[in-house]
N, C-alpha and C positions, 0 to 999 in steps of 0.2 A: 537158826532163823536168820532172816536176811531185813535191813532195813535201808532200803534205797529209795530215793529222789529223781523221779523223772522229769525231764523237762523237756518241753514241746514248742518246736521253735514253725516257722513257715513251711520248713520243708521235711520233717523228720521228728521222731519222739525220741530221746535217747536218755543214759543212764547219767543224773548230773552227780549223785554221790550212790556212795554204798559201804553198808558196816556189814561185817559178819559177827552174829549173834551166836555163841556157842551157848547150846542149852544141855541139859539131861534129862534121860526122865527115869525117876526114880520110881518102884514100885519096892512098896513095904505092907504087912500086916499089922493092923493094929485092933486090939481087941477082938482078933478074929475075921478083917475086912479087909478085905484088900482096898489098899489105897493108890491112887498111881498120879505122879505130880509131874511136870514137866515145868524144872526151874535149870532158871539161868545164874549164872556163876555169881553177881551178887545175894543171890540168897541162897548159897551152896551151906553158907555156916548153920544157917537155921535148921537144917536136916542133916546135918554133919554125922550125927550118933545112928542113923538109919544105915547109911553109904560103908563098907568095909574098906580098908586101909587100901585095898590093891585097886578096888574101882575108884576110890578119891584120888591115889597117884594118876592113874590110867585119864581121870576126866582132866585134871592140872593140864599134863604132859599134852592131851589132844587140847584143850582151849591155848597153850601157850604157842601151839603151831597155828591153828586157827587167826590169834593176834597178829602173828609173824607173816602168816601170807595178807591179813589183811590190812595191810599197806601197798594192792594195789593199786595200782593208776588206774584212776576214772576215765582215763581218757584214752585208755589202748580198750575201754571196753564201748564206746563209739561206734 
């Protein structure tokens, strides 16, 4: 997910911030149902026991990159 800030000056609308939101989306059976959740990394603990060992490395590893690029500059995106 993307959570940015535009701001609209006289002559142009442009990007004034921007976060990248790494989500998942988890799909489980429960009682027979399929369920299908699309949560973001603070409440990864809460379904922790749904998620198997390889796909929780796998989401870590891709949101740790996600953080890492997202320390673009605002201002080369102008």
């Amino acid at each position: 997910m993307v959570n940015l800030t535009l701001e609209k000056d006289d002559k142009r609308t442009y990007i004034k911030d921007l976060d990248l939101i790494p989500v998942y989306r988890l799909k489980f059976y429960e009682k027979g149902k399929l369920h299908v959740k699309t949560i973001t990394l603070d409440k990864l603990d809460k379904y922790n026991e749904k998620i198997n060992s390889e796909d929780l490395k796998y989401i870590l590893e891709v949101s740790k990159e996600i953080n890492n690029k997202n320390s673009i500059e605002v201002s080369n995106l102008k």
